[in-house]
C-alpha positions as CSV (number, residue, x, y, z in Angstrom):
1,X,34.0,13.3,-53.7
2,X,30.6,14.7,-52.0
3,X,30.9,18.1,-51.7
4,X,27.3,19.6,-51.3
5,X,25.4,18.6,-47.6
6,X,22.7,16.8,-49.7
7,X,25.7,14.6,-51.7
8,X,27.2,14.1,-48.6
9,X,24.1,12.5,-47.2
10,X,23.2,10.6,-50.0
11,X,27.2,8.8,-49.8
12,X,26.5,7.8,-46.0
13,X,22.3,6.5,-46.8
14,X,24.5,4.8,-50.2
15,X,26.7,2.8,-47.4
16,X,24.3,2.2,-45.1
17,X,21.9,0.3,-48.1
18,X,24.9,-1.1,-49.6
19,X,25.8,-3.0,-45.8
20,X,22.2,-4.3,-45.2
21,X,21.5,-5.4,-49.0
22,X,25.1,-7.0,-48.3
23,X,23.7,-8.8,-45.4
24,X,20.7,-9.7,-46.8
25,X,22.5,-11.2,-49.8
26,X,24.8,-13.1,-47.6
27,X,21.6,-14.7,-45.5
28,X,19.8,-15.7,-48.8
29,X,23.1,-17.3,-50.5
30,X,23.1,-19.2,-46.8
31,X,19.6,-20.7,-47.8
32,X,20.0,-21.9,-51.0
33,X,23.4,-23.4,-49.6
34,X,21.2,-25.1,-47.2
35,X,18.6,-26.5,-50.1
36,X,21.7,-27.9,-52.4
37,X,23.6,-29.4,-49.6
38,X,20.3,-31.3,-48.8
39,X,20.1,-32.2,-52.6
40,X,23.3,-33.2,-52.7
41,X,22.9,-35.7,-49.8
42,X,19.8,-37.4,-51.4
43,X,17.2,-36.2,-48.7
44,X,14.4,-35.4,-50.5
45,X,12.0,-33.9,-47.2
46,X,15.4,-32.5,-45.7
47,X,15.6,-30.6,-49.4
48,X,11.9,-30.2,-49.2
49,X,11.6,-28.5,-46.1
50,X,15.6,-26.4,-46.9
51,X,13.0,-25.2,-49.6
52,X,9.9,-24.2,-47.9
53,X,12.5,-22.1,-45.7
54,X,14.3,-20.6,-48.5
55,X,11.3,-19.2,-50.2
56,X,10.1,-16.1,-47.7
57,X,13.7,-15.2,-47.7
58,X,13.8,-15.5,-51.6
59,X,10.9,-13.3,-51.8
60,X,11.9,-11.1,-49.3
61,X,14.6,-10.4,-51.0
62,X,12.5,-9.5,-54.0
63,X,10.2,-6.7,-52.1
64,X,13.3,-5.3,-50.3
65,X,14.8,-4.9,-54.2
66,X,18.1,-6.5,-53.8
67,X,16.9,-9.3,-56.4
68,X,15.1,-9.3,-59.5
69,X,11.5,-10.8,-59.3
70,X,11.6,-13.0,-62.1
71,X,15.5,-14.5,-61.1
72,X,13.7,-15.4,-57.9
73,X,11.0,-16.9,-59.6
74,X,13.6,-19.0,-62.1
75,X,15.2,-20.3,-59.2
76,X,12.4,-21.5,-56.7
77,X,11.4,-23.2,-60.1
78,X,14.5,-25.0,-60.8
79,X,14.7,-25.9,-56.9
80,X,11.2,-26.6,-56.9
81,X,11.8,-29.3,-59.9
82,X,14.9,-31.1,-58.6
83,X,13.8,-31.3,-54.9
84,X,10.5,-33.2,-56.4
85,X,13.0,-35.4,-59.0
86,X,14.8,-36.9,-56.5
87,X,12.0,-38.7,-55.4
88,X,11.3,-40.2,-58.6
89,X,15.4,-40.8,-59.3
């Protein structure tokens, strides 16, 4: 348990980040839902455009530091590759 002042502030600014990068978590799962449910239904510019919306929040994510840069990177790529195979499947 926080016992100095400065501990005890650092426990409340600890919630606080962990609720926002909770949030912000949350709305970028929500967009990549939105890309594979596109993919899924065999849409290719309703998974292209699922996609172009996805990516700010994927690289917000990134500069806010709740992802890693390069797991961001690996994903856009694999979305990236699948939205532009269904065209040719």
């Amino acid at each position: 348990m926080a016992n100095t002042p400065q501990s005890k502030k650092r426990a409340r600014q600890s919630e606080t980040r962990y609720a926002v990068n909770k949030q912000r978590r949350s709305r970028i799962r929500t967009f990549l839902r939105k890309v594979e449910e596109a993919l899924a239904s065999g849409d290719q510019a309703a998974a292209a455009s699922a996609l172009q919306a996805a990516q700010p929040e994927l690289q917000r994510g990134v500069s806010k530091g709740v992802l890693h840069k390069n797991t961001v990177s690996r994903k856009i790529s694999r979305l990236a590759s699948r939205v532009k195979g269904l065209n040719q499947a």
